[in-house]
N, C-alpha and C positions, 0 to 999 in steps of 0.2 A: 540489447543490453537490459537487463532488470535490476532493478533495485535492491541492495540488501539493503532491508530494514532491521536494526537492529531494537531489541526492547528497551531500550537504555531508558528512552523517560519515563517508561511504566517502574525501572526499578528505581530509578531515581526519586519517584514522585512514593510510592512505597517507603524505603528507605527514609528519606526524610519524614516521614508523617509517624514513624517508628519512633524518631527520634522525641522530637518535642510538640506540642500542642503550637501553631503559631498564636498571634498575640492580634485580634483584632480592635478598631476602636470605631465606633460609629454615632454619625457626631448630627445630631437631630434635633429641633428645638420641639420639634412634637412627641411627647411623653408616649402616648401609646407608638407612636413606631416606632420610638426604642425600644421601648417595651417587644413589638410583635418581631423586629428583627431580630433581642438578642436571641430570645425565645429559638428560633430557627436556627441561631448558630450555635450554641453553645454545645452540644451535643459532639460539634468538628474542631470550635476553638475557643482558647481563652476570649473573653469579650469586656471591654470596658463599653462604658458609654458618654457622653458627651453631651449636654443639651443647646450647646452653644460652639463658637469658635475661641471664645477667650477659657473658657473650660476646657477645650481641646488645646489646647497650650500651654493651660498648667497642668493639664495629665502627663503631655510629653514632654516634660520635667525630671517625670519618676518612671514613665513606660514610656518604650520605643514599638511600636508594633509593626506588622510585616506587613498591613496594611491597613486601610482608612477609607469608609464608606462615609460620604459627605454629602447632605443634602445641599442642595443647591439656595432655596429660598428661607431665609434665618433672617430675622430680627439683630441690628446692631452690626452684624458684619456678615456676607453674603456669604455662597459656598464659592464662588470665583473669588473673593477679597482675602479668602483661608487658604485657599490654593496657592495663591501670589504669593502669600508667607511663606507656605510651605517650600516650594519652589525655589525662593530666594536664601532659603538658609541649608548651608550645607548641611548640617548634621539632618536634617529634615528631608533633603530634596532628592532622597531616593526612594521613600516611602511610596508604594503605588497608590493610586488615591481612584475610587469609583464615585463617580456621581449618582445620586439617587433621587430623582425627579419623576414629578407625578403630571407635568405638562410633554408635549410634543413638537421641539422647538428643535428644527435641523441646524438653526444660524447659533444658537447658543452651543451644540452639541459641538460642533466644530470651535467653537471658542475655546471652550471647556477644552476639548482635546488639544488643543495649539499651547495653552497653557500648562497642557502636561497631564491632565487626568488620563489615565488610561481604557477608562471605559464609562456607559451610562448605563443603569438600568432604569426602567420604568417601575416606579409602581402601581398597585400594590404585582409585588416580586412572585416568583415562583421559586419555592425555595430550596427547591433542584440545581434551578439555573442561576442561583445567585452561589450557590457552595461549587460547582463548577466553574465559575468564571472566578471567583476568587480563589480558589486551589492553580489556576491556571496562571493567573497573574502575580501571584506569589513566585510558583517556582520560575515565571520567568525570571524573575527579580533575582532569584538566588542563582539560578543558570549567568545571567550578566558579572554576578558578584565571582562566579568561579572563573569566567575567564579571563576578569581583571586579573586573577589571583596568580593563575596559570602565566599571564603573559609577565605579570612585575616581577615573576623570577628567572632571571637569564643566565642564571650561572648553573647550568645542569652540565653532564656527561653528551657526546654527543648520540649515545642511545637511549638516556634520559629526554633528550631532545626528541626527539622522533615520538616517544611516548606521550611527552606532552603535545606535542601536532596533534595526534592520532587523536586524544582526548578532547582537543580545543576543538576541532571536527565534528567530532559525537556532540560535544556543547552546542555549538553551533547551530549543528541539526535539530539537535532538541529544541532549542528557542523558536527557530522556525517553523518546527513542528508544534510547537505547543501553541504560537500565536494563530495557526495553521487551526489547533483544535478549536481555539477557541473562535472564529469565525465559522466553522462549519456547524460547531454546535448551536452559535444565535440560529444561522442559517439550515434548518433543519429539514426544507424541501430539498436542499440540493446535496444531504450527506452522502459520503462516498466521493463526491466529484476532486475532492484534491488530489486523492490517491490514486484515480480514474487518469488523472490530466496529468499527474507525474509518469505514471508508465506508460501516458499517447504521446508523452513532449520525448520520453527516452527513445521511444522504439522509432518517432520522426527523426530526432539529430541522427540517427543509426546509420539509419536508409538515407539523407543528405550525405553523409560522409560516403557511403558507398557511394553515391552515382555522381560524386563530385561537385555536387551544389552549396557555393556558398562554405564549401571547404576551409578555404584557406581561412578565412573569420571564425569558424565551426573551430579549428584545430587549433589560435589562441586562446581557448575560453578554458579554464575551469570546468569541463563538462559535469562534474559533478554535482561543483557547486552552483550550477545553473539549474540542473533539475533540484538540487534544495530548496533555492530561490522560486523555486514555482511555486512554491507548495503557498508564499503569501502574494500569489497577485490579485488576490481579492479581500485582502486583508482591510481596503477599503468600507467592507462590511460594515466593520463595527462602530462605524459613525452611522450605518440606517439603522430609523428605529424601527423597533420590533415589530410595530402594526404595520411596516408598508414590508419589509423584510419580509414577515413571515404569515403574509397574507394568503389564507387561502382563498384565493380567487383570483381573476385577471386584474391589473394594476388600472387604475385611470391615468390620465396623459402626464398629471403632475406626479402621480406618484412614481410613473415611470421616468421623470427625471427627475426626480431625486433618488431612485436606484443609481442612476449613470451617472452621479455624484461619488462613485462607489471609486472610480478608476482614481479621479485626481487628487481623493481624499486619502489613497490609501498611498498614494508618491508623499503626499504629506505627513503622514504619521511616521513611513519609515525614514523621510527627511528630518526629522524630531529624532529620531532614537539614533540615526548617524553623528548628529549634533552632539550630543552625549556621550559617545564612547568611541576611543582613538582606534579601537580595534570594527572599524565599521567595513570593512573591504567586502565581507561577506555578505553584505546589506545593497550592494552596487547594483547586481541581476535584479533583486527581488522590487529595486524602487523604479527600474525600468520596465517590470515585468506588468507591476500596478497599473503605474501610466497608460502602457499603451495597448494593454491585449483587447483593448475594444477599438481602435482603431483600424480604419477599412483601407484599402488600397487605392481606393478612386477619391479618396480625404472626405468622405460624409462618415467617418465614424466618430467617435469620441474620446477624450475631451476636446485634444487641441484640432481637429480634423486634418490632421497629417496625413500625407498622401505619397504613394509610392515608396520608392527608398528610405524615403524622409522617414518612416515609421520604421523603430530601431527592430533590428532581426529579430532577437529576442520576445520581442510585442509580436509580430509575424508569424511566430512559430507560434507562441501558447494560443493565440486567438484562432487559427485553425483546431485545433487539439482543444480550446476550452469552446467553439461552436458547434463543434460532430461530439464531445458529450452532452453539452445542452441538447440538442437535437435528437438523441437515440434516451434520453430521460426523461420521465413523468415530471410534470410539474402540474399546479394548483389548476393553473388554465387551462391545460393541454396536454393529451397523452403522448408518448414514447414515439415516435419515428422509429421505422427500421431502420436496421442499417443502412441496406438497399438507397431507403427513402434518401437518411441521410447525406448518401456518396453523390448523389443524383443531384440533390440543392448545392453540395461543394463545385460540385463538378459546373452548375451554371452561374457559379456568383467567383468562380476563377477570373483574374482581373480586374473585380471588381471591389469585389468585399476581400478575398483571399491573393495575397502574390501568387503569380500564377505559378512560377516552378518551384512554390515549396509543394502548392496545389496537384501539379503534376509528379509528384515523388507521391504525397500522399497516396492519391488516386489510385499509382502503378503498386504500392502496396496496400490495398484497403482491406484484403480480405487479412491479413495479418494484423490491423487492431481491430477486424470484426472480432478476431481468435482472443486477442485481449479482453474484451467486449464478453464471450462465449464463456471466458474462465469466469467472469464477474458471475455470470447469469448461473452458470452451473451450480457452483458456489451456495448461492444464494436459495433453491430454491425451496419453495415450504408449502407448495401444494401438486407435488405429485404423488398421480393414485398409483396401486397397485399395476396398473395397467403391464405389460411386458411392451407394447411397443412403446409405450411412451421413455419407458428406463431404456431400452434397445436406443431409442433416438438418443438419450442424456448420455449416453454414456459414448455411442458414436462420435459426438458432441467436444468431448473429454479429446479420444481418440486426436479427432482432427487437430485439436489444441498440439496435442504431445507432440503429431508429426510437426508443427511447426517449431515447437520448441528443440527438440530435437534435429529436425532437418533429415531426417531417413524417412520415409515413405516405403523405402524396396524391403529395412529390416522388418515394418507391421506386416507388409504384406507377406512374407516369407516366412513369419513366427505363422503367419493363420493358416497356410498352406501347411507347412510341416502338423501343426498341430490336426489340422482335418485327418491328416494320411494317420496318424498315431491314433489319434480317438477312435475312427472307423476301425482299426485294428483292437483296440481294448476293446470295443462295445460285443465283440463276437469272441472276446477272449472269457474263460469262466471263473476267472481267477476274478475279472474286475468288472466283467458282463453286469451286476446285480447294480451294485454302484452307480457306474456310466448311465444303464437303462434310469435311473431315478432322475439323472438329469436332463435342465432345460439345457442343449446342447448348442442351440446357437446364443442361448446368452452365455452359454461357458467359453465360447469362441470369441464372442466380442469382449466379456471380463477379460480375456486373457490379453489382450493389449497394454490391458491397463495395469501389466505388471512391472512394471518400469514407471510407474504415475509419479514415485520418489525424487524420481531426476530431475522435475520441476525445481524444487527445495535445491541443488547442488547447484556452488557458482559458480559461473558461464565459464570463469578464466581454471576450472578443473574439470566441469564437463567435455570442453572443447581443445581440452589440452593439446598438441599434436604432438608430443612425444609424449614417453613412459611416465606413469608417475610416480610421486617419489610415494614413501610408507604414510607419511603424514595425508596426502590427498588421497591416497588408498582407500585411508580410513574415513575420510570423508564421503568417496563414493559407495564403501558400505553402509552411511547413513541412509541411501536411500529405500532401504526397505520398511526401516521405522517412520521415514518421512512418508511413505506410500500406505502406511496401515494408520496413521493421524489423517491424512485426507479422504482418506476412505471412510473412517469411522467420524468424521467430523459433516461428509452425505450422509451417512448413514442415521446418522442423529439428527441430521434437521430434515428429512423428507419420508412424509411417511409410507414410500414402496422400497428404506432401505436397506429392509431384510432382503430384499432381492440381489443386495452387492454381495453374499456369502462368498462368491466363486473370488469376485475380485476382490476380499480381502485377503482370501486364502491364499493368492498368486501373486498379490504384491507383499506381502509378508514373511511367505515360506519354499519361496524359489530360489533361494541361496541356503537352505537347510541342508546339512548332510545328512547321507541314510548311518553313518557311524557317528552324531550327534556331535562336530567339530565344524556345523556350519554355522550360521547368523542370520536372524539378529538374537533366535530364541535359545540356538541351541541344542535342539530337536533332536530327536533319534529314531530310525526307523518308523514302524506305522504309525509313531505319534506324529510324524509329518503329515499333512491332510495331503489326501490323496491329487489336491489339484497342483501343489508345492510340486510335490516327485513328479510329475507330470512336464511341469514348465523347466522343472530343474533341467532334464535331459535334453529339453527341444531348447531351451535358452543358449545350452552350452554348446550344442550341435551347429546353432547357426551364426554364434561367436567365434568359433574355433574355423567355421568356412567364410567367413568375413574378412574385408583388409578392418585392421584398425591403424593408427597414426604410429605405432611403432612396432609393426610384425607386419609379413603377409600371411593373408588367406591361407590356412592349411587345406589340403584335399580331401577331399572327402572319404578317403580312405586311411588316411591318418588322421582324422578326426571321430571316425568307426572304430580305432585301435584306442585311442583313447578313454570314450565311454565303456570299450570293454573291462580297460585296465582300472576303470574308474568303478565298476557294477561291483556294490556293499561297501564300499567306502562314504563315497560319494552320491553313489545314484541307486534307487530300490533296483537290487538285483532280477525281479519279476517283471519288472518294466525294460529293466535294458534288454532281458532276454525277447520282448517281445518286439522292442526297438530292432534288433538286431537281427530281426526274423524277418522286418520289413525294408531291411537298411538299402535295398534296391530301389524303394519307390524313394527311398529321401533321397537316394541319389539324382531321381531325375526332376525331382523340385526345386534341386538345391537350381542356385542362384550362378549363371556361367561366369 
C-alpha cells in the first residue's frame, strides 16, 4: 500500500500567505532583541513589540495577533506569569505563544510546554528557523480553527456530508503533517525519516494482514489514520534542545537521556492538545505511537519498560520500522549500515528488542523495503559520474523497484527479449542501420524497462484493478507517461551522468504516440516520434495483446500479428511494422506459452 500524498498544506500555506500579512507581537524587556528580532521578521510579517507583559496587555486591547514570541526572564512579571494569563482568558487562549530563551533548562521547557507554549527557541535564533517554525505554528492554529468550523455545522446534504469528511481528513493530515514538519526540521540529522517510517509502517501492516498476524486488531484500526499518526511519534522532539538535538557528534550518557525524554514528552504534548479539542479521535494512534516506539520486548526499553504484550501494537510496529531506518542512516556518530547489516541486527535482537512475529513478517519480506529503501537512494542521487556501468547499475536498480511494484517479473523479461530479436533485425536493416549503429545498445535495452517507470505515480486500487476500467481511471492510467517523463527528468537534473537517460526518456514518454499524430501525452505524428517511442510502441503492444490481463484473455499470436498489421500508419511507423513482420517468426517463438 503507498501513500497518497496530497499538496494540500503547500497550497494551503501559499494561499493563506497570499491572503494577509499575519500579525506578530514579541514581548522583550531587552530593547536590542526587539529591536534584532523585529528586524528579521518584518520583511514576512506585521510585527508589534512589547517591552514588558503589562505592555503586552494593552497592545492586545487594540491587536490580536496570530502569534507571540515571549521571553521568558522579564522584570515585574515573568514569561510563565504572562503565559498563565494568556492561557486563562479566553479571548487570549488560543493565541500560540513561543518561548525565547537564552539559558538551557529541559525542567523549565517542559513547564513552559505543560502550560501551553507551544515551542522554545534559543537564542541568539537563526533567522531561517525562527520564520519556519513560526509559519508552522500558525497554520497549525488556523488548520484547528477550520476543523472546529467544519465540524459546528451539521446541517449539510448528505453529499455535503461526505465532502466535509473528506476535507476534515485532508485537515487532519495536514496538522499532522505540519507538527511532523516542524519536528524534523529542529531535527535536521534525521530529515527524511518520517516519510521513510510512513511507507516501512505501510508496507509492514500490508504483509501482517497478508500472513495473518495480529489481523483481527490490524482490521479494527483506521489503517489510514494510523499511518498519519505516525508521522508524530517523535514529536516529543521539540521539547530537546537544540545543542543536544542537533549535535554533531556522539551524545554523552546525560545527554542521551535526555534524548529518551523525547518518547514521554511527546504522549504529553499530544495529551495537551486532546485536552483542547472535542474533535481529538484522531490524536489517539499518534499519543500511543509517542509513548512507546522505543520500547523493547524483553521491557529494558523506554519510558515505562513495558514488556511483551504489555507494549501496545501500535509502539511494536513503528519501533521495528523506526530502528532498521535509524540503522540503514548517517548520523553525526556513525555511518549508514547496509541493509544486509541492518536485517542481520533485527534478525538477532527478535524477542528481545523486536516482538518476534512482527520480526518474522518483516524479515520474510526485507528485500521489499530494501526496494523502498532503493527508490529513496536512486532519487537522491548527486554524485554520479559519467561512468555507463555505474548508470547501467542505477537504473537496474530502478528496474528491480518497478518489478516489485508492479509484481510481473515475466512482463520485463519478455519486453527485453522481444526487443533484443527487433533491434538485431533494425541494426542490419538500412532504413534504420545508421541510427541503431550510433547507439549504446545495451543501455537502450535496459532504458527500455523503464518505460512503464509512470506506473509508480498511478493508485494501487486502478493499477491493480481486476476488471475493466471505466473512462475516468483510463484516463488516469494515461497519466503515466507524463508521470514517467517528470521522474526521469527530475534524475536527470539532479545527477551529473543524466544526459545518459536520453533512451529512457524518450520510451517513457513517446511509447503511446501514434505514427497518425492521435496518440499521447504529446500528440506526435510520424518521424517527429523519436525513433525509440515507434520502437517500444510495437514491442509494448505485441506483448499486451499476447498477455492475460484481469478482463480479456491472451490473444494469439497470430491475431496479435493481424493486428499490428491492421494497425502499420495509423498507429505504428509503417517501416517498422514492415520489418516486425518480416521477423514475426522469431517473436513467435519468444512469445511467452
Amino acid at each position: 500500500m503507498y501513500i497518497d500524498r496530497s499538496n494540500f498544506l503547500g497550497k494551503y500555506i501559499s494561499i493563506n500567505m497570499e491572503k494577509k500579512r499575519d500579525i506578530i507581537i514579541i514581548v522583550d524587556d531587552n530593547i536590542t532583541n526587539l529591536t534584532v528580532a523585529k528586524n528579521n521578521l518584518t520583511d514576512n510579517y506585521n510585527v508589534f513589540t512589547a517591552p514588558s507583559g503589562n505592555k503586552l496587555f494593552q497592545l492586545l486591547e487594540k491587536v490580536m495577533p496570530s502569534l507571540i514570541l515571549l521571553d521568558i526572564e522579564m522584570p515585574e512579571m515573568s514569561g510563565y506569569e504572562v503565559l498563565g494569563i494568556l492561557k486563562n482568558s479566553e479571548k487570549t487562549a488560543h493565541i500560540p505563544v513561543i518561548f525565547l530563551t537564552g539559558k538551557i533548562d529541559p525542567e523549565n521547557e517542559v513547564k513552559g510546554l505543560n502550560m501551553g507554549a507551544v515551542d522554545y527557541i534559543t537564542k541568539p535564533f537563526s533567522r531561517e528557523l525562527l520564520i519556519k517554525r513560526i509559519d508552522l505554528h500558525i497554520l497549525f492554529e488556523k488548520q484547528k480553527k477550520e476543523i472546529l468550523n467544519y465540524n459546528l455545522t451539521n446541517n449539510n446534504t448528505e453529499g455535503e456530508a461526505d465532502k466535509k469528511n473528506k476535507t476534515v481528513i485532508e485537515l487532519q493530515n495536514a496538522i499532522l503533517r505540519t507538527v511532523a514538519e516542524l519536528v524534523e526540521y529542529r531535527d535536521s540529522v534525521t530529515g527524511g525519516h518520517i516519510e521513510r517510517t510512513q511507507n516501512y509502517l505501510s508496507l509492514l501492516v500490508d504483509f501482517l494482514l497478508e500472513h495473518g498476524v495480529y489481523s483481527e486488531v490490524l482490521s479494527s484500526w483506521d489503517i489510514n489514520m494510523f499511518i498519519m499518526s505516525s508521522q508524530l511519534h517523535d514529536v516529543g522532539k521539540i521539547s530537546i534542545k537544540d545543542d543536544v538535538l542537533m549535535k554533531p557528534g556522539e551524545l554523552t550518557s546525560e545527554e542521551n537521556e535526555e534524548i529518551k525524554k523525547h518518547a514521554q514528552r511527546g504522549a504529553e504534548i499530544i495529551r495537551k492538545i486532546e485536552e483542547k479539542t472535542s474533535e481529538n479521535e484522531f490524536l489517539s494512534f499518534a499519543k500511543i505511537l509517542a509513548a512507546s516506539h522505543h520500547e523493547k520486548w524483553d521491557g529494558t526499553g523506554y519510558p515505562k519498560g513495558l514488556k511483551g504484550s504489555n507494549i501496545p501494537l501500535a509502539g511494536r510496529l513503528m519501533g521495528i520500522v523506526d530502528s532498521y531506518d535509524a540503522l540503514t542512516n548517517d548520523r553525526p556518530y556513525k555511518k549508514a549500515l547496509t541493509h544486509d547489516e541492518a536485517v542481520e541486527i533485527i534478525k538477532e535482537t527478535s524477542g528481545t528488542h523486536f516482538d518476534p512475529k512482527i520480526a518474522e513478517v518483516f524479515l520474510s519480506h526485507e528485500k521489499e523495503f530494501h526496494n523502498i529503501q532503493l527508490v529513496r537512494d536512486f532519487l537522491s542521487l548527486n554524485d554520479m559520474n559519467e561512468s555507463r556501468q555505474n548508470l547501467s547499475s542505477s537504473l537496474k536498480l530502478m528496474i528491480n523497484i518497478m518489478g516489485f511494484r508492479g509484481g510481473n517479473g515475466e512482463y520485463s523479461a519478455s519486453i527485453q527479449q522481444y526487443l533484443e530479436i527487433f533491434i538485431n533485425a533494425l541494426v542490419n536493416h538500412p532504413d534504420y542501420e545508421k541510427e541503431i549503429s550510433s547507439w549504446n545498445i545495451d543501455l537502450f535495452l535496459i532504458s527500455a524497462q523503464l518505460h512503464d517507470i509512470g506506473k509508480m505515480a498511478v493508485k494501487d486500487n486502478i493499477l491493480y484493478k481486476d476488471s475493466e476500467l471505466t473512462q475516468s481511471e483510463y484516463n488516469d492510467i494515461k497519466n503515466h507517461t507524463e508521470y514517467g517523463l517528470r521522474i526521469i527528468k527530475k534524475i536527470k537534473d539532479n545527477v551529473s551522468g543524466g544526459s545518459m537517460l536520453h533512451h529512457a526518456e524518450a520510451l517513457a514518454g513517446c511509447h503511446h504516440e501514434r505514427w497518425d499524430g492521435t496518440g499521447y501525452p504529446l500528440g506526435l505524428k510520424g518521424n517527429g516520434i523519436p525513433l525509440q517511442g515507434r520502437i517500444m510502441a510495437i514491442i509494448d503492444t505485441y506483448e499486451a495483446l499476447t498477455s492475460d490481463r484481469p478482463h480479456r484473455q491472451r490473444k494469439t499470436h497470430k491475431e496479435a500479428i493481424e493486428i499490428i498489421r491492421d494497425g502499420s500508419a495509423t498507429q505504428f511507423d509503417p517501416g517498422l511494422v514492415k520489418v516486425f513482420l518480416e521477423h514475426e517468426k522469431e517473436f513467435e517463438k519468444g512469445a511467452l506459452p
